[in-house]
C-alpha positions as YAML, in Angstrom:
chain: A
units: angstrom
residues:
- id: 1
  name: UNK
  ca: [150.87, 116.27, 125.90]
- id: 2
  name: UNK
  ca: [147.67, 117.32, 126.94]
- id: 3
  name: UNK
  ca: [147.05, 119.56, 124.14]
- id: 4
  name: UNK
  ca: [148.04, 116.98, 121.55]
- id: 5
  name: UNK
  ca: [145.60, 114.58, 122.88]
- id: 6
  name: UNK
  ca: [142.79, 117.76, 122.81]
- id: 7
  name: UNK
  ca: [143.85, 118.49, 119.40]
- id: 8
  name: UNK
  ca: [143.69, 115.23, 118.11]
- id: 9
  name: UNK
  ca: [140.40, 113.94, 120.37]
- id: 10
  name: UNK
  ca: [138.98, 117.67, 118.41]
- id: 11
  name: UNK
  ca: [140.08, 116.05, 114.95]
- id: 12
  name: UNK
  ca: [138.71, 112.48, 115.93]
- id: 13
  name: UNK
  ca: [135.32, 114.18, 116.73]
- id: 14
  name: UNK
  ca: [134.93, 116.13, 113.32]
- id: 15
  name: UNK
  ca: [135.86, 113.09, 111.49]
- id: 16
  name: UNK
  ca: [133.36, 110.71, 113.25]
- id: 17
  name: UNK
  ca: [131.17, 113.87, 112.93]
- id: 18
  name: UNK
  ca: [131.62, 113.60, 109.08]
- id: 19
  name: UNK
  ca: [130.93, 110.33, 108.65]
- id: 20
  name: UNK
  ca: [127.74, 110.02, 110.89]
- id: 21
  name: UNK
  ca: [126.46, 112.90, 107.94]
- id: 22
  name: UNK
  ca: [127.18, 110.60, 105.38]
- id: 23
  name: UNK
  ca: [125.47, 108.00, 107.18]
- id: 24
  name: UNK
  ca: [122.17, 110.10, 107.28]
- id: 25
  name: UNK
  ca: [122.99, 110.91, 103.86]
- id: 26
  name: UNK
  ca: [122.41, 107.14, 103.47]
- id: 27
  name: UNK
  ca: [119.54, 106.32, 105.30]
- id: 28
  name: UNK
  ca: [117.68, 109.72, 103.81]
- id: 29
  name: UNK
  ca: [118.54, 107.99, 100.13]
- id: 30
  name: UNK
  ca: [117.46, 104.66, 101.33]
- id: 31
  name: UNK
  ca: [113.67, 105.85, 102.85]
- id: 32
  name: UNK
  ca: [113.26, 107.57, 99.84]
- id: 33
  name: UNK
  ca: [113.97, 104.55, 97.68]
- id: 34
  name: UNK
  ca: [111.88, 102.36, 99.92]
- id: 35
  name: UNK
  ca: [108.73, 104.92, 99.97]
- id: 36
  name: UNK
  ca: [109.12, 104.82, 95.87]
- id: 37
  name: UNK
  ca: [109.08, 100.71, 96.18]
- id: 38
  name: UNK
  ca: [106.21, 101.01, 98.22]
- id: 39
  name: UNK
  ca: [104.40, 102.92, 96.43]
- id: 40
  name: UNK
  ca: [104.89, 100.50, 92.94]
- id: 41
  name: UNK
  ca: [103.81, 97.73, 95.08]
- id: 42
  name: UNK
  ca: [100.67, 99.08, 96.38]
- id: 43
  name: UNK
  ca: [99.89, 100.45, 93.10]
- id: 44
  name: UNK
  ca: [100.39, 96.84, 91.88]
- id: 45
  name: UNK
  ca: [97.66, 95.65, 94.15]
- id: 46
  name: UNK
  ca: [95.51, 98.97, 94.09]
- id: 47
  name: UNK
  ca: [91.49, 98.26, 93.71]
- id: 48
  name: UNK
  ca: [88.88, 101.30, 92.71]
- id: 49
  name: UNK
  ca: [87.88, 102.65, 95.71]
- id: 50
  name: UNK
  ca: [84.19, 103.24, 95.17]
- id: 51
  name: UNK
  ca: [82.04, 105.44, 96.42]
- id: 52
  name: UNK
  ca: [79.08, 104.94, 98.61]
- id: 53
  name: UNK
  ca: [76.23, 105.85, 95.86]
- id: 54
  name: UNK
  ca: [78.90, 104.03, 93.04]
- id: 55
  name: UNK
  ca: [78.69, 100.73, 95.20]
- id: 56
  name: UNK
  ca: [75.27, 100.95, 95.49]
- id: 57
  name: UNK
  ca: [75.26, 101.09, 91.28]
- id: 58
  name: UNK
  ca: [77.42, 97.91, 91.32]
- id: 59
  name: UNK
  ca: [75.57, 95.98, 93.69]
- id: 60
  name: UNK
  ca: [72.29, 96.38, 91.63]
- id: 61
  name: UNK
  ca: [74.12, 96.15, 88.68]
- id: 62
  name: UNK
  ca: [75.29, 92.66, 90.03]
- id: 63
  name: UNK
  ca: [71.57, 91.77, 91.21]
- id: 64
  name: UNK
  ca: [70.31, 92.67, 88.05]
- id: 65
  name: UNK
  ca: [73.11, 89.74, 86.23]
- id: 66
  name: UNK
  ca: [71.67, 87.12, 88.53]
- id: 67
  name: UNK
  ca: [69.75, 84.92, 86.48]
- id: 68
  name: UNK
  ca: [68.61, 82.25, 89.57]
- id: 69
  name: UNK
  ca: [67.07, 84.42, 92.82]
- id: 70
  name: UNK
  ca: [68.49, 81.54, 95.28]
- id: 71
  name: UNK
  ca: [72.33, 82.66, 94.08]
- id: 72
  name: UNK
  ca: [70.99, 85.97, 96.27]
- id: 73
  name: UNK
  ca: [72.34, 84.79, 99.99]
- id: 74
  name: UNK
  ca: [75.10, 85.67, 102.40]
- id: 75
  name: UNK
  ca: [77.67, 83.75, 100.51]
- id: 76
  name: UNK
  ca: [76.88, 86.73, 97.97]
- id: 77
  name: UNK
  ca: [76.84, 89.75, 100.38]
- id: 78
  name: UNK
  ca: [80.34, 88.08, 101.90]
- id: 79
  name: UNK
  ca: [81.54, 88.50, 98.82]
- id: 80
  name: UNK
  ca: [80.71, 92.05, 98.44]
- id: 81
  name: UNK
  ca: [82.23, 92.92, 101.59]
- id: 82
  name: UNK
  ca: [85.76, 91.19, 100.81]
- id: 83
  name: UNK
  ca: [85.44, 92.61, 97.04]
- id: 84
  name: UNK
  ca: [85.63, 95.76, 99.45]
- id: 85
  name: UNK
  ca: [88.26, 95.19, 101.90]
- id: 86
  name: UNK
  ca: [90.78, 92.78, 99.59]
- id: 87
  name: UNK
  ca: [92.75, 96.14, 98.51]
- id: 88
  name: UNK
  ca: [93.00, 97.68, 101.45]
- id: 89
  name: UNK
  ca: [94.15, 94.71, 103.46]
- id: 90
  name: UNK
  ca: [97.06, 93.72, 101.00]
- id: 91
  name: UNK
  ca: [97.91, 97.32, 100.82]
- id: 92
  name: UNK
  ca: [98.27, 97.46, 104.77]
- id: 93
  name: UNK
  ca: [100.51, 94.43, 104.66]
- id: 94
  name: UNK
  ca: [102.90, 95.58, 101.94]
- id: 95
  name: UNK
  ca: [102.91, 98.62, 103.89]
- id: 96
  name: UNK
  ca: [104.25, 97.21, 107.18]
- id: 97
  name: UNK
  ca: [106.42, 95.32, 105.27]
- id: 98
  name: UNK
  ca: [107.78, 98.55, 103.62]
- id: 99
  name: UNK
  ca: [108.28, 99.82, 107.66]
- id: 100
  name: UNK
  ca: [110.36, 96.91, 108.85]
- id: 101
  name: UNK
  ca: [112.82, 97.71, 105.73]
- id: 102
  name: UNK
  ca: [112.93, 101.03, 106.98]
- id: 103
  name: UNK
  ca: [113.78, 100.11, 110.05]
- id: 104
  name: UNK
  ca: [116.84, 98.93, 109.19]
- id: 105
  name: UNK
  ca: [117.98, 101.93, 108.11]
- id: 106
  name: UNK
  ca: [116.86, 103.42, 110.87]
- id: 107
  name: UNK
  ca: [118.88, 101.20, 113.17]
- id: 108
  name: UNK
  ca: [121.79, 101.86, 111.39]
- id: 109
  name: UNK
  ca: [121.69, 105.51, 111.45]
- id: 110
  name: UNK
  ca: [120.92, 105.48, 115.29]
- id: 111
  name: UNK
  ca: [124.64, 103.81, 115.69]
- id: 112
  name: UNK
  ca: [125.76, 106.83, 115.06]
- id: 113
  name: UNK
  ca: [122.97, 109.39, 116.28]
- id: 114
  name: UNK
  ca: [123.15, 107.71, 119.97]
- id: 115
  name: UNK
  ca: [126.88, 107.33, 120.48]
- id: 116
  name: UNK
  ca: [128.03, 110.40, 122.88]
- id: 117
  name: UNK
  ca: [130.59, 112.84, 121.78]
- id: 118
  name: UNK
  ca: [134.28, 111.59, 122.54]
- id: 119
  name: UNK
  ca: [133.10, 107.75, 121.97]
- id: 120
  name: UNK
  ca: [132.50, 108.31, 118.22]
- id: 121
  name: UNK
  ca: [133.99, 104.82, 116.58]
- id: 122
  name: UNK
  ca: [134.78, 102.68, 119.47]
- id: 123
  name: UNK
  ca: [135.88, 98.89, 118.26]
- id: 124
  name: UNK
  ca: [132.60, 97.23, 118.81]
- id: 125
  name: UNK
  ca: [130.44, 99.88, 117.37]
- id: 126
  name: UNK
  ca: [132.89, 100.34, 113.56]
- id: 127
  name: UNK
  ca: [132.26, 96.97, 113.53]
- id: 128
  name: UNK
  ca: [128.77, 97.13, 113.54]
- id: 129
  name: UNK
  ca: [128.34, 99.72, 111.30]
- id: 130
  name: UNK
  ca: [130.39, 98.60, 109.08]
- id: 131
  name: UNK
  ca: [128.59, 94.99, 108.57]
- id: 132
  name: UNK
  ca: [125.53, 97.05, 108.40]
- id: 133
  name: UNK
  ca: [126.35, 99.34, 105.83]
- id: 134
  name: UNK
  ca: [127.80, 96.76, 102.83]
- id: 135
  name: UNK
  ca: [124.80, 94.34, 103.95]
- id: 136
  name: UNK
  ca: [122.33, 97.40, 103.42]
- id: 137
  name: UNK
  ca: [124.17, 98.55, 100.44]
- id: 138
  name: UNK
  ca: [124.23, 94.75, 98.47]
- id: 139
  name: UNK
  ca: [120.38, 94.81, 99.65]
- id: 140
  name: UNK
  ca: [119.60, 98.33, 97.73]
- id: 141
  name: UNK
  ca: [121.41, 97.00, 95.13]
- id: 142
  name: UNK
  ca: [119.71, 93.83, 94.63]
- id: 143
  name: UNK
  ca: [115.98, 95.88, 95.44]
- id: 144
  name: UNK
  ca: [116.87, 97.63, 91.83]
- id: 145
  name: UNK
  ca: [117.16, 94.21, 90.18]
- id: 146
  name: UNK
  ca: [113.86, 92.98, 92.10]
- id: 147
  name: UNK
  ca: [112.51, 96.44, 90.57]
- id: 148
  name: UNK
  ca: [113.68, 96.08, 86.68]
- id: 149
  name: UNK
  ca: [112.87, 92.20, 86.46]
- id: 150
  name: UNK
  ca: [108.95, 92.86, 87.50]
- id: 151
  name: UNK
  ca: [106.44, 94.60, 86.20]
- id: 152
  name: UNK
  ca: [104.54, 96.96, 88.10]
- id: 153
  name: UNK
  ca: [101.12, 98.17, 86.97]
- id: 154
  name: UNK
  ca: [98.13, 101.59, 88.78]
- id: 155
  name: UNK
  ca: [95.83, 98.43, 88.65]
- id: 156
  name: UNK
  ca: [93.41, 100.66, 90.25]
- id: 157
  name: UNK
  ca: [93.48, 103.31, 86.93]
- id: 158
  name: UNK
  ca: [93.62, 100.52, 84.63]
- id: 159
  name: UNK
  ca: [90.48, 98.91, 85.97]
- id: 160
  name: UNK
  ca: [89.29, 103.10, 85.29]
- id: 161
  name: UNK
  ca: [90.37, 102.91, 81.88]
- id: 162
  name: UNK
  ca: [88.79, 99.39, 80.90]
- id: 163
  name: UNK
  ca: [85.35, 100.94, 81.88]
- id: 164
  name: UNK
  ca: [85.90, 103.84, 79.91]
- id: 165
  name: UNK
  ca: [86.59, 101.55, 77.20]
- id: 166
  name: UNK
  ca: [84.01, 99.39, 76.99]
- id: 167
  name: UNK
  ca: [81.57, 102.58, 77.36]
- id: 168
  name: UNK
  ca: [83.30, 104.13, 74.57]
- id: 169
  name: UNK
  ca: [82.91, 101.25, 72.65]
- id: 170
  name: UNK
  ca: [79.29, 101.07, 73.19]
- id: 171
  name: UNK
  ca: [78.84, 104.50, 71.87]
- id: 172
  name: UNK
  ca: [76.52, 104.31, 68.75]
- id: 173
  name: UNK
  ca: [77.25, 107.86, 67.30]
- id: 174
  name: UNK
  ca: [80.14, 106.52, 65.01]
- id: 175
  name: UNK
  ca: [81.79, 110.24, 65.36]
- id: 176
  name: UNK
  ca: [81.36, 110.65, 68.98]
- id: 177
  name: UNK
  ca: [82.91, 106.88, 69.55]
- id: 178
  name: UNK
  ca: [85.95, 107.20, 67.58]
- id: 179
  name: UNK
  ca: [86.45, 110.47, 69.59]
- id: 180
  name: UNK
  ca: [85.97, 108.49, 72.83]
- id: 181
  name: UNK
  ca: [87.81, 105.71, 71.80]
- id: 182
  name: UNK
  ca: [90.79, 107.77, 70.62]
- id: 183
  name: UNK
  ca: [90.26, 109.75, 74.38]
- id: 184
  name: UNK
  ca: [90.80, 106.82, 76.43]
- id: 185
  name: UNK
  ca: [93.66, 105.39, 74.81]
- id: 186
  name: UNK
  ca: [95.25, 108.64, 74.61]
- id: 187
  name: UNK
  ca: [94.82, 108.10, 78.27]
- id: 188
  name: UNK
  ca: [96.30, 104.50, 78.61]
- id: 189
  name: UNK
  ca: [99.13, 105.63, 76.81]
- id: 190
  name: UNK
  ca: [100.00, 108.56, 79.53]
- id: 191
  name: UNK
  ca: [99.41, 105.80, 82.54]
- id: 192
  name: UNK
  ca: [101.77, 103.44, 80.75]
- id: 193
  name: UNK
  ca: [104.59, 105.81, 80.66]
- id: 194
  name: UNK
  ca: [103.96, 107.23, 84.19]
- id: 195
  name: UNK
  ca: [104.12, 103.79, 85.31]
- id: 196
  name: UNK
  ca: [107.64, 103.35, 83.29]
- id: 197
  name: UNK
  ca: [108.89, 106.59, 84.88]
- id: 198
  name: UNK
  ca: [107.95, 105.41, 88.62]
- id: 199
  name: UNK
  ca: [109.83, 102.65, 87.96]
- id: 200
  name: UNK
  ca: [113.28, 104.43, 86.52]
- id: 201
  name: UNK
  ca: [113.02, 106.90, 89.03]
- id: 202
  name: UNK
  ca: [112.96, 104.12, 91.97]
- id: 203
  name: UNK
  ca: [115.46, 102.22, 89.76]
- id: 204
  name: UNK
  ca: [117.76, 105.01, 89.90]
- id: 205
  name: UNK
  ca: [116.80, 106.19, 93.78]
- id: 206
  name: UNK
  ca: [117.95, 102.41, 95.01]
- id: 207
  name: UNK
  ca: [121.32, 102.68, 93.36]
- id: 208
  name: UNK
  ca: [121.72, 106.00, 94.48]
- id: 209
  name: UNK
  ca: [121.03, 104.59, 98.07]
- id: 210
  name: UNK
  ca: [123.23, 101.83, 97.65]
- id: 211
  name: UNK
  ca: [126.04, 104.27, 96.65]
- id: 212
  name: UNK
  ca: [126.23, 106.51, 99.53]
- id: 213
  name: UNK
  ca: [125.70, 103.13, 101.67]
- id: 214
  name: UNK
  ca: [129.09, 102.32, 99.49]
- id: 215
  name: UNK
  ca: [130.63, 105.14, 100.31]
- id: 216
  name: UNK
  ca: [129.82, 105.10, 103.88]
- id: 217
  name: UNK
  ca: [131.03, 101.46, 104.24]
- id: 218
  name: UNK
  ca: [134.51, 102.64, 102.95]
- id: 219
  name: UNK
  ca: [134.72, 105.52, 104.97]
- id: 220
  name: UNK
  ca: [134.33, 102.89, 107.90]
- id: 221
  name: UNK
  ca: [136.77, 100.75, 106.71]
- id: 222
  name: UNK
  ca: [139.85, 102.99, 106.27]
- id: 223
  name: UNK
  ca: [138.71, 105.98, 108.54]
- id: 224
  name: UNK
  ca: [142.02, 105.69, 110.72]
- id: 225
  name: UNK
  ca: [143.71, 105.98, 107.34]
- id: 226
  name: UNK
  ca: [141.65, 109.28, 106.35]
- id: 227
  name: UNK
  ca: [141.84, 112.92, 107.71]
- id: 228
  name: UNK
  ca: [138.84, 115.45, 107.78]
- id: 229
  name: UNK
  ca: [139.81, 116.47, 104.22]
- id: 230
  name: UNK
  ca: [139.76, 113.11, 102.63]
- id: 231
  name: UNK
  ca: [136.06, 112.19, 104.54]
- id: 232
  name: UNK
  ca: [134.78, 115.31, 103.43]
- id: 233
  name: UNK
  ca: [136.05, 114.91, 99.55]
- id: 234
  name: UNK
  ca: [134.83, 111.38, 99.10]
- id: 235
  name: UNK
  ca: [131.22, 112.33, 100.35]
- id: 236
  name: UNK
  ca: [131.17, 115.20, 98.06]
- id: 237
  name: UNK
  ca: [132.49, 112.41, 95.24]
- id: 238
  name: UNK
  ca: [129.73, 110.01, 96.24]
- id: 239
  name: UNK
  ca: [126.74, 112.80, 95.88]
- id: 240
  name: UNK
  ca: [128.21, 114.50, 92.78]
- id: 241
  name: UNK
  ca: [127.82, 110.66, 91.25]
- id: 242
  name: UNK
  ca: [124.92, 110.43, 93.17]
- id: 243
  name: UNK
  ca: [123.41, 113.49, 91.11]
- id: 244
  name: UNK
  ca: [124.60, 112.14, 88.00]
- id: 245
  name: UNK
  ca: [122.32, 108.39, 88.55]
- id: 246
  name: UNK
  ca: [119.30, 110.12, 89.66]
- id: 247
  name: UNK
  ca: [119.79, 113.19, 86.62]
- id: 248
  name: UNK
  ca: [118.85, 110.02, 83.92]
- id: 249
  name: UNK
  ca: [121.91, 111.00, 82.09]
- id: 250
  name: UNK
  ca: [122.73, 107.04, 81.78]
- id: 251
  name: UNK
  ca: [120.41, 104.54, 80.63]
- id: 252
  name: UNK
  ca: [118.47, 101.99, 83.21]
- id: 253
  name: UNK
  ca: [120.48, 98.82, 82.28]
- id: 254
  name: UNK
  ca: [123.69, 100.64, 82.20]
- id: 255
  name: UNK
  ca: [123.60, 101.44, 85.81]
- id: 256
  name: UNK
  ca: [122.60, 97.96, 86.69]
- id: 257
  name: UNK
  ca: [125.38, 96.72, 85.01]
- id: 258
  name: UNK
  ca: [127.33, 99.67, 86.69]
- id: 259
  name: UNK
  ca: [126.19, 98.32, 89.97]
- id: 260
  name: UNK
  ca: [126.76, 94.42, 89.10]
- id: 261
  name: UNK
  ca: [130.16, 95.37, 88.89]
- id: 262
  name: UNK
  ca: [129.78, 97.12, 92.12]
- id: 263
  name: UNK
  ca: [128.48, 94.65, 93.94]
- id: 264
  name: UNK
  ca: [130.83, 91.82, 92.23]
- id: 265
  name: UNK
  ca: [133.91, 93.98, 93.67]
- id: 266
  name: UNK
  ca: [132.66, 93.89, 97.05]
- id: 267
  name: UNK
  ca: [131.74, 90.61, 97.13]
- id: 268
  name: UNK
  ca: [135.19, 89.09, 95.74]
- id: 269
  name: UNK
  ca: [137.18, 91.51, 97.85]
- id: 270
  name: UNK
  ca: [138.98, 89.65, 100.87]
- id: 271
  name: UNK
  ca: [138.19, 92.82, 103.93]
- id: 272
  name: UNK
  ca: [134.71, 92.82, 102.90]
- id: 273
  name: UNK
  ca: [134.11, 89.16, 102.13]
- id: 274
  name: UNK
  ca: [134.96, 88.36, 106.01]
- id: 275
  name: UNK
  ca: [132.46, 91.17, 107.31]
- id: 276
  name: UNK
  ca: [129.81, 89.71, 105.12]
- id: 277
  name: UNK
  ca: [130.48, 86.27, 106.61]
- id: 278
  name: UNK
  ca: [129.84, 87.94, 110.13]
- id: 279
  name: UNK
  ca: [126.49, 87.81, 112.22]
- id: 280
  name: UNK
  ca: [125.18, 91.18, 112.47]
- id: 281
  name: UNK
  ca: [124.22, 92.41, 115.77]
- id: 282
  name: UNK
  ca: [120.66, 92.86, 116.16]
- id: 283
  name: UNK
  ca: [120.50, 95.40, 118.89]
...
């Protein structure tokens, strides 16, 4: 008797010991997705950082527009000095939003990470997991909608590229200013597709998130039904299809509708409907 019980507590531990990798597996997918949303977002809201001699240029530049010397006063130098600081402080506050999404993730991985050996999977602790892996795995899924139905722009290069435009523009060699001209929107161009490509790419890095979140949810959910074996081949399953989202293989709107489906199945299934009706535990 006692050696059944060690041979089976043994088993028990590998299996919880394979699902708390997939769990990582998860949360590594999901920071990586959330560091590529953060990044279009603070792109979206990026201002030319300028440097010390170019803000002197502007500021005399600006002087120079003033038509009435009474417009010079501190309402005008206040302005300067937010013109300054705007970009910075929305980047800052994207940014800490960006942490307290990671955090979740976080959290959810440390159910695992701080559970001792030979407690792997008690009652109350499955049950959070669970709730917290289909709520984070709906939430990755609906981050790749927020993604494709926005548009996300390097505001800070554009604002580069406008300049260069206008002073190519200005160019009164007729030669040399069709050569600029044809530069710098060679150049816009480039930026527009890099800024398609950051977008795909975090398209396809939330759904691959909100797969092995999928995965891990369902290895909660029937892991007394599932040996080593089975654990083991559905992870490898879940990161071979991983592989095959983030290779761009299939198109951008026929993963979404992939992962419509996904989400529509979890949502109208009866197990998972009642765990999505639950509180989650905030500890």
């Amino acid at each position: 008797m006692v050696l059944i019980i060690l041979v089976l507590s043994g088993c028990n531990q590998e299996k919880a010991e394979a699902v708390k990798v997939a769990a990582e597996n998860f949360r590594s997918d999901a920071i990586v997705a959330l560091n590529g949303m953060n990044y279009l977002f603070d792109q979206n809201v990026s201002v030319v950082r300028l440097s010390n001699e170019e803000e002197i240029e502007s500021v005399v530049n600006d002087l120079n527009s003033i038509e009435n010397v009474d417009d010079i006063n501190s309402t005008l130098l206040d302005f300067w000095s937010d013109e300054a600081d705007i970009g910075q402080a929305s980047k800052s506050s994207i940014d800490s939003e960006f942490d307290n999404l990671k955090s979740q993730y976080y959290k959810f991985e440390a159910i695992f990470s701080s559970l001792e050996k030979g407690s792997y999977f008690a009652k109350d602790a499955v049950k959070k997991a669970e709730k917290y892996a289909i709520d984070l795995t709906l939430q990755l899924i609906n981050f790749s909608r927020v993604i494709q139905d926005n548009d996300f722009r390097f505001a800070s290069r554009r604002v580069l590229i406008i300049e260069r435009m206008k002073v190519a523009r200005l160019e009164p060699n007729e030669g040399l200013r069709n050569e600029l001209l044809k530069n710098v929107a060679r150049e816009f161009v480039e930026l527009r597709l890099e800024e398609k490509k950051a977008k795909d790419e975090t398209i396809r890095q939330c759904l691959k998130a909100a797969e092995s979140g999928r995965v891990v949810a369902e290895l909660i959910k029937d892991y007394d039904k599932m040996n080593v074996s089975d654990i083991l081949s559905s992870i490898k399953s879940s990161m071979n299809f991983a592989a095959e989202i983030t290779g761009g293989n299939e198109n951008i709107t026929g993963l979404l509708t992939k992962f419509e489906g996904v989400e529509s199945t979890i949502k109208d299934d009866p197990y998972w409907k009642v765990v999505l009706e639950q509180d989650i535990i905030k500890n």
